[in-house]
N, C-alpha and C positions, 0 to 999 in steps of 0.2 A: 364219634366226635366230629362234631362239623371242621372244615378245612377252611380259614380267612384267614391267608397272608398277605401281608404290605411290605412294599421296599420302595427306598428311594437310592437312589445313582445319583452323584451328585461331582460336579468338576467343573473345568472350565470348556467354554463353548468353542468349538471345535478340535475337541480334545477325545472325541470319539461317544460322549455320552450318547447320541440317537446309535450307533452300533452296540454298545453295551444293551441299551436298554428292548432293542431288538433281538437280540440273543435268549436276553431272562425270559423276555416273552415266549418266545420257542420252547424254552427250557419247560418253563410252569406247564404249560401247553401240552406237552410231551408225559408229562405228568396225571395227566387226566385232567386240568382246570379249566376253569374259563377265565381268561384273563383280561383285564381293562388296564389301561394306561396312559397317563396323560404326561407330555413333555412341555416343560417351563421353559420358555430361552428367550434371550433378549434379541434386541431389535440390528445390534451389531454383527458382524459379522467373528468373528473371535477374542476371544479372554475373559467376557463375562463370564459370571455362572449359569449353567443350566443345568438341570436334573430332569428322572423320569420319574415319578411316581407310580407305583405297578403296583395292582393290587390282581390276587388272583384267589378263586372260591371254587367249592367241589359245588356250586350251584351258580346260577347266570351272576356273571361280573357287570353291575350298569357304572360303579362311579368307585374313587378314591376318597380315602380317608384319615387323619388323623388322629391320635399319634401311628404311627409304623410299627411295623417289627424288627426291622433295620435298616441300619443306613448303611452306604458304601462311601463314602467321604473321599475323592482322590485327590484332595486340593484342602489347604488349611482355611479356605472360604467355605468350602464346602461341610469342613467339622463347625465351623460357627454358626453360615447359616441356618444349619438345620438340628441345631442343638436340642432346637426342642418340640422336634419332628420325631425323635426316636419315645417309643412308650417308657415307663417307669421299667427298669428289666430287661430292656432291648438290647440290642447287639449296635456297635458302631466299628467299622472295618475302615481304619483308618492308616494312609503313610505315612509312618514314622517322619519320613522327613521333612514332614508339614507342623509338626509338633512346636518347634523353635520358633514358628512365624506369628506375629507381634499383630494384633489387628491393623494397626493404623501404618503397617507395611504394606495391605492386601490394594494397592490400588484399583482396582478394579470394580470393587465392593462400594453400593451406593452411600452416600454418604449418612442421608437416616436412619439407614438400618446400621449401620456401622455405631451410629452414636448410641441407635436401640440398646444392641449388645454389649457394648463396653461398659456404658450406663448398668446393666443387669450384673453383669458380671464382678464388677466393681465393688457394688453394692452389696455383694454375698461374699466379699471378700476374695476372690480370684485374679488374679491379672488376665488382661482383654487379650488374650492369646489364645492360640490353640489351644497353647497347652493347660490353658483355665479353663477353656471349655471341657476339654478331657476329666480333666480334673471334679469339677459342676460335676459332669455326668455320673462319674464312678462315684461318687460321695453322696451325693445329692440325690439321682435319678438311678442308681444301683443298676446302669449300662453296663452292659461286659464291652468292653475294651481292648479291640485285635486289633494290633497296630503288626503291620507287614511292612517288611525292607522292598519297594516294589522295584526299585531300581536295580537291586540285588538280585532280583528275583529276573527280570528282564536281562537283563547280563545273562546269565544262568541259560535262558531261551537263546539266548542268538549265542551262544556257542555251543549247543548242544544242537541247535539246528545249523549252524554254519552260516549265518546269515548275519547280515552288517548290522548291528546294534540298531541303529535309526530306521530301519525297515522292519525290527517287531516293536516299537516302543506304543503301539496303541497299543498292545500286549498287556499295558498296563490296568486298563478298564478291563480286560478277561479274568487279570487275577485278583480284581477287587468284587465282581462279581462270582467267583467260583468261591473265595473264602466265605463269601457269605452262605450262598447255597451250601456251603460244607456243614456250616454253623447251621442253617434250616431244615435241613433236611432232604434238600433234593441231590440224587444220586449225581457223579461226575458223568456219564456217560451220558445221562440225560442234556447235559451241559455243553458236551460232544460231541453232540450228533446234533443241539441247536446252532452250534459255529457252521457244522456242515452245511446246515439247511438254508442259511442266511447270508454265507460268503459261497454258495456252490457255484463249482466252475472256478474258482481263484486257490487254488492249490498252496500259494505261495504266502496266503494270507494268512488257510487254514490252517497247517503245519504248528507255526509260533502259537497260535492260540489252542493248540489243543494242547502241546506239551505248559504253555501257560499254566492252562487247570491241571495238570499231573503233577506241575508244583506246588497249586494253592490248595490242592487235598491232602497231598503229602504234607504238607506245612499244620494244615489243621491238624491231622491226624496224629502228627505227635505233639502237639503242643495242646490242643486244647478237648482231642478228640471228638472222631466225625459223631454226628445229629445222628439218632434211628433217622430210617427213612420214613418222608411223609408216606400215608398211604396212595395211591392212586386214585386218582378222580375219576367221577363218572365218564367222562368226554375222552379218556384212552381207548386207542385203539379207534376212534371215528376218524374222518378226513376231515379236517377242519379249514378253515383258511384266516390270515392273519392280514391287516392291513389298516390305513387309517381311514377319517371319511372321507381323506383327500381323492385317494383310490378308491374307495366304494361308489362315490359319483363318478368318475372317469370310466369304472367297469359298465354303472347303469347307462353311460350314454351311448359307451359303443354298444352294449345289449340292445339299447331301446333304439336302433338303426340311423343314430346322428351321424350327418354326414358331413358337418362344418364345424368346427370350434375355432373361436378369434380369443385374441387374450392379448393385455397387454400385462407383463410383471408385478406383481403385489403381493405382498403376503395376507391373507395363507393363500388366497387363490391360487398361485402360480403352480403350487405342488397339485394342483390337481390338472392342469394343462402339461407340466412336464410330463406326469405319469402316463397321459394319453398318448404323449408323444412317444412313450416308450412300449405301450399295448395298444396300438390303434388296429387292431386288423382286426375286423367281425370277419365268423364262420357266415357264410350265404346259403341260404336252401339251397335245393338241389334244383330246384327252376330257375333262380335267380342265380345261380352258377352258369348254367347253361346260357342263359341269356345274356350275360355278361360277359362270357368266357373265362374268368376265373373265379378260383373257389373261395376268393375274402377280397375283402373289399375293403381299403384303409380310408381312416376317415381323416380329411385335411384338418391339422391343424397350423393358426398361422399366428405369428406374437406381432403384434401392429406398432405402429410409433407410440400409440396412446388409447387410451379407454373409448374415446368417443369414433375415430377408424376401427377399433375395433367391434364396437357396438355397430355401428353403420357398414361394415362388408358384414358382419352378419346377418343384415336386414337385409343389403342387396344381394347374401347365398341364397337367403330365405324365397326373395322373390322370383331367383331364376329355379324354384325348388327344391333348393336342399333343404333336408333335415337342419336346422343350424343353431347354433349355441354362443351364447362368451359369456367368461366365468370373471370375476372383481370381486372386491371388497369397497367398504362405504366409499372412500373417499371415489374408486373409479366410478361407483352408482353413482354421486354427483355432478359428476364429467357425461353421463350418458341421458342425462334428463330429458335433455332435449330431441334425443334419440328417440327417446321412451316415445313420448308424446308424437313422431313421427310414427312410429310400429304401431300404435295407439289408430292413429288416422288413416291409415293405407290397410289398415286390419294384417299386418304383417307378423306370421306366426314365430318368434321368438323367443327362447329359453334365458333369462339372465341369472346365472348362479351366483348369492347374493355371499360370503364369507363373509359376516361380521365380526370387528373389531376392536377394538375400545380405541374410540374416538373421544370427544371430537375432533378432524381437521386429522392429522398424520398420528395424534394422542402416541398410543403405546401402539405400534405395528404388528407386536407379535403376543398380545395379550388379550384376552377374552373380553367380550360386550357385545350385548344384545341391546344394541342401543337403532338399529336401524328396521322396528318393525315401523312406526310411523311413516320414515323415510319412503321406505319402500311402496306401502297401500298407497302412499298421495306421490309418490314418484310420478313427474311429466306435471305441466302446466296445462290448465284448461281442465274440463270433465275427462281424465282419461283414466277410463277400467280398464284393470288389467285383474291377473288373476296372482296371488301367492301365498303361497304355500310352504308352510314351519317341517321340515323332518325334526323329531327329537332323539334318532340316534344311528347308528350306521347300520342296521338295517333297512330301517324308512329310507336314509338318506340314495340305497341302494335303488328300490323297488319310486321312490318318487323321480329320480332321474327319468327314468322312464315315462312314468304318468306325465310328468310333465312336459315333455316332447309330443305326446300325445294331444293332451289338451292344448296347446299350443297352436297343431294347426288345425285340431278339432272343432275349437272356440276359434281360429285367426286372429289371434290376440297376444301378445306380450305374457309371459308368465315367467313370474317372479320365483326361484327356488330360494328360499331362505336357509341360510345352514351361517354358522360361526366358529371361531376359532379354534373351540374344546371338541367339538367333532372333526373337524381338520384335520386338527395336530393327534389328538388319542389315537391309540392306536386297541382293536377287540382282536378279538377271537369268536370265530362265527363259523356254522355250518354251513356248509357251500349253498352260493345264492340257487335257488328251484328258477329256472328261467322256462322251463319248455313249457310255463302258460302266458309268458309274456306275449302282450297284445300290440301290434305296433298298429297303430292307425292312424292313416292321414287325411281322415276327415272326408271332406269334398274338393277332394283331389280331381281333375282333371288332369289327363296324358293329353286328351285331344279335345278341341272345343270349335262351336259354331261359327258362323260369319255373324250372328245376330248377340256373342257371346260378352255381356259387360260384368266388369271387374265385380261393381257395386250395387247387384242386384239384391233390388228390398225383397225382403222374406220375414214371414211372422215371429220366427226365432232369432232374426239378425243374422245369421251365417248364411253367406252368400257360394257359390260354386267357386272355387280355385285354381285357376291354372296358370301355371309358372310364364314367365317372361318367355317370350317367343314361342310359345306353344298359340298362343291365342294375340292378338292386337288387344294394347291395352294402354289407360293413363296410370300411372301413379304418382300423388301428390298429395306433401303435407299441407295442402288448401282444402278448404269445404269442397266437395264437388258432388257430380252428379252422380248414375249409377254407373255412366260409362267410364268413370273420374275425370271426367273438364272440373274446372275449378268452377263455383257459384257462389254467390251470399245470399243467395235468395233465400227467403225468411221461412217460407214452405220447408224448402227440402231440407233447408239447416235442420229442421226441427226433427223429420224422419230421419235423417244420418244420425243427431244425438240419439233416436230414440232404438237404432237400428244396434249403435254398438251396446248402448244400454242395457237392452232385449239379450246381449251375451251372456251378462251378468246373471240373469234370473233364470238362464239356462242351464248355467254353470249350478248354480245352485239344487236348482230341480234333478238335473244328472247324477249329482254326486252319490256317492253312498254317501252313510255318517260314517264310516270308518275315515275316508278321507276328510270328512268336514272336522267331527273332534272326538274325541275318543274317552270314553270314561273309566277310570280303572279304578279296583277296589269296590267297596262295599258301597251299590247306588241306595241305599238307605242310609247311610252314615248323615249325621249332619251338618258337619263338619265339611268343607271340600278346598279344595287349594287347584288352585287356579293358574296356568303357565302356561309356558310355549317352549318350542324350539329344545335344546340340547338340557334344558332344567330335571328332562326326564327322568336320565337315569340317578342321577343322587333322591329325586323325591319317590322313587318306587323302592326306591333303597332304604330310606326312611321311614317310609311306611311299612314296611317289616317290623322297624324297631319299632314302634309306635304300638302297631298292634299286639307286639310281643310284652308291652304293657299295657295291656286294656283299651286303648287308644282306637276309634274308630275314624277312618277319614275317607274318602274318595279323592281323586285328580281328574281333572277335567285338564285335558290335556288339548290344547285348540290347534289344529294344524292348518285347517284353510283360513286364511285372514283377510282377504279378499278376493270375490264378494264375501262378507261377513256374515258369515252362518246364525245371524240374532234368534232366530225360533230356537234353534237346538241348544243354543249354548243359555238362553232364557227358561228355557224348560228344567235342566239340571238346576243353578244357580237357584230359581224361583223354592224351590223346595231345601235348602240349606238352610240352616241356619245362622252358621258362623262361615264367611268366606276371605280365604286367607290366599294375597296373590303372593307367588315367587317370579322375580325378573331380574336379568342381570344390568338393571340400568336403574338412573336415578329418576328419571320421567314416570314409570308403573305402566308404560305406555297401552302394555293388553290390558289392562284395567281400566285404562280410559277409554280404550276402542270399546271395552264389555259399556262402558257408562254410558258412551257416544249411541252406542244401537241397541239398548235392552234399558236403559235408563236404571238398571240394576246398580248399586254402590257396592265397593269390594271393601269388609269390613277394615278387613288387617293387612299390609302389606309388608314382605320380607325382600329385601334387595342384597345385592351385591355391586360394587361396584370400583372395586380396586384393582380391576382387571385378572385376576386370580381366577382359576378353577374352582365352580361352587362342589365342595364336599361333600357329602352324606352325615357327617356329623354333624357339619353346621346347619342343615335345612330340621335334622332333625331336634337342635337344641332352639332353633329359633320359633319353631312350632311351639314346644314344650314352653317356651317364655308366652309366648303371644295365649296359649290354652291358660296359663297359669296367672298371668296379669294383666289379659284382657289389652297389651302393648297395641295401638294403630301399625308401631313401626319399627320394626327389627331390621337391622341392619349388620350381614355377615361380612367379616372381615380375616380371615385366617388367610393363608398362603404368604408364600414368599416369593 
């Protein structure tokens, strides 16, 4: 019997829910799963609600889904919001002493959803409380209902460990996760050894959390009696590694020999610049050891006043030759345009990691949108080609950190890493990245160069010889100039400069594989195909299982390079469809209009998202089944909280 379970962790924001929900993931893990997880949380810094929604499978985990198999509720926001998150049958692990609280006590709780609930609950006859929702559930939704004294139970820890009440009380989130896993099926040990794995090195943490779970097994165990145990999953007993994509880009860039990263604070960006700042040291060959005199090499990272200092020292790393980087989200991409356009004209090799977020303007900060693919292709004023490139999930997002620092200063040209929120924030489970065929290359790099040596020499492909600031005499300026870089307007050579950096463009493309330009998955006979980008991966691979598990044939054209626009490959697929259905998480269709813009191809049916919510696998898969079934232009997913 196949193995798919879901849970959600749900509390208030700073209440420990990203430590809870880091543990489960160890837990499942340990287990033999592969597990996916995505964390919801507001834009403040504490009391709202957040949760984690974890879904884990004895086969590859790409996305979450609802309804769950259980919820952990540690807050009476937490029993309402997600009332109707838990399936028909499920398990709700809830404290007791959130029962008594009245909805329209829960300050914190937005106020249309607040009025959603009340309204629903009202209307079935229940008072807008907890304890209505409880009530709904057990009657209505035939939830089993484990309400635990947690505070009781937290007492209980810090006198049996000797420790001050208020230094185990995150203790709380341990025992609202272990009653669940009691109730699921996964062993206490399993659950004990993920505290270890996750607070190792903090003794003092681990202690209160591990007698934690000795209470919330014992608790299950006589009261409602432990789960058999799940079987074990394939993936036991492999080495596996656990992280978000925030960390999977930070890993690729010190892999792929970056040796500059700027940043200025932004969510989600910023978690991927802390994390460097916490594993910055690459291993160095055994030559580059020697030559260097030591054995790793950290690579600088530095947080600037603002997006546009920080784009611009990474242009000026770039030109004295470092590797260099800076990582933002939309609104910092707005602040660095004029950057662009400078790295654009001086052919200055730079990585911009692009986090999108649901905008417009500052919108929701910490919530999902894929709303800056246009942004991004026509990012910079004037004709300036750059190059960028979609990951759709934390492995791409790994192995393109890479490529892209590569092409970068391969091409001399700006390139754009596209990545957003739900990759970010999710946190997989993945086999350890394969690096010892990673290719680092720097192009036409010069160490050492002529007295007759200019910056801007024409060449049939537009890639000119490169050598960093002070190795060679040289101009640079965002002016037209010559090949030595004096500035000119002369009308000649403007035309060979446009046509020099242009010349990148059709290089870029010629180079490429199709793995990097777009990627077709499923049945290339189907006629059906659906059409996306970026992080939509994993819920529409996921769906496509379901699909096919009903007769249902489709293919995914999955587009990663979106500048230069791969129109022959992605017109060759499409030309042969029949029915083509886009998925995007914005209200523009904006990949559909780039397919229209270069292939003149029309996208029949389009499916969005755009509530800023994590797109699910059940919703891609019911909006398909609508659009197959009444021919709809336009499905619109709306689920999450």
């Amino acid at each position: 019997m196949a193995v798919d379970i879901s849970l959600i962790i749900g509390g208030p924001q700073g209440g420990g829910i990203e430590s809870a929900g880091q543990v489960a993931v160890r837990a499942l893990a340990l287990k033999g799963y592969d597990v996916y997880g995505v964390r919801e949380y507001h834009s403040n810094i504490i009391g709202a609600h957040s949760y984690f929604n974890l879904r884990a499978r004895d086969k590859v985990s790409r996305s979450v889904k609802l309804p769950v198999d259980a919820v952990v509720a540690l807050d009476a926001e937490s029993i309402l919001t997600h009332m109707d998150d838990v399936k028909e049958g499920g398990i709700l692990v809830y404290d007791e002493a959130a029962k008594a609280v009245k909805i329209d006590r829960i300050a914190p709780m937005a106020r249309p959803l607040k009025q959603r609930i009340k309204a629903k609950l009202e209307s079935m006859g229940y008072e807008a409380s907890a304890a209505g929702a409880l009530s709904y559930l057990s009657e209505v939704k035939k939830v089993k209902l484990v309400g635990i004294q947690i505070k009781s139970i937290v007492k209980q820890v810090a006198e049996e460990t000797r420790r001050p009440l208020v230094s185990v009380s995150r203790a709380a989130n341990t025992i609202g996760v272990a009653t669940a896993f009691a109730l699921l099926g996964v062993e206490a040990e399993k659950v004990m050894k993920a505290i270890e794995m996750f607070f190792a090195g903090k003794r003092r943490v681990i202690e209160p959390n591990i007698v934690a779970v000795r209470h919330a097994y014992k608790l299950v165990e006589e009261n409602y009696g432990l789960a058999d145990p799940l079987p074990d999953g394939p993936f036991k007993g492999r080495t596996r590694i656990v992280g978000t994509g925030n960390d999977f880009v930070a890993m690729g860039k010190v892999a792929g020999g970056l040796t500059v990263q700027t940043y200025y604070p932004i969510t989600p960006a910023a978690d991927e610049a802390l994390y460097m700042e916490g594993h910055r040291l690459a291993q160095l060959t055994k030559e580059a050891a020697e030559r260097l005199g030591m054995a790793k090499a950290p690579v600088i990272v530095f947080q600037t006043e603002d997006e546009i200092s920080a784009i611009n020292m990474a242009i000026g790393a770039a030109l004295a030759g470092a590797r260099a980087s800076t990582t933002t989200s939309g609104p910092g991409l707005s602040l660095m345009n004029e950057a662009i356009s400078m790295a654009v004209m001086m052919e200055v090799p730079v990585v911009i990691t692009v986090w999108q977020r649901a905008g417009p303007s500052t919108g929701m900060a910490t919530r999902v949108g894929q709303q800056d693919l246009l942004h991004s292709i026509f990012s910079g004023h004037g004709d300036a080609p750059k190059i960028v490139l979609a990951s759709g999930d934390h492995e791409e997002a790994f192995y393109d950190a890479i490529k892209t620092l590569n092409w970068a200063e391969e091409y001399q040209t700006p390139v754009i890493h596209l990545l957003d929120k739900t990759i970010a924030s999710s946190i997989k489970t993945l086999d350890p990245f394969d690096v010892s065929n990673v290719r680092i290359s720097r192009g036409r790099f010069l160490t050492t160069a002529s007295n007759d040596y200019v910056r801007y020499k024409l060449s049939d492909d537009g890639i000119s010889p490169r050598a960093p600031v002070g190795v060679a005499k040289q101009l640079n300026t965002s002016l037209e100039h010559l090949e030595d870089g004096v500035a000119t307007e002369d009308p000649v050579v403007r035309e060979q400069m446009i046509e020099k950096r242009m010349k990148k463009m059709e290089k870029v493309l010629k180079d490429l594989p199709m793995e990097d330009k777009a990627v077709l998955h499923g049945d290339p006979d189907a006629k059906i195909t659906i059409l996306s980008w970026g992080s939509t991966k994993g819920p529409i691979l996921d769906a496509m299982e379901a699909l096919e598990a009903k007769g249902i044939r489709v293919n995914f054209l999955q587009v990663r390079l979106l500048s230069p626009f791969p129109a022959r490959e992605v017109a060759d697929v499409l030309a042969g469809s029949e029915k083509i259905i886009s998925i995007e998480a914005n209200a523009m269709d904006q990949l559909a209009s780039i397919v229209k813009m270069y292939t003149g191809l029309d996208v029949h049916h389009r499916i969005r998202k755009v509530n800023g919510r994590t797109i699910h696998e059940h919703e891609v898969y019911n909006a398909i089944l609508k659009v197959l079934e009444t021919g709809s232009p336009l499905e619109v997913m709306r689920d999450g909280v």
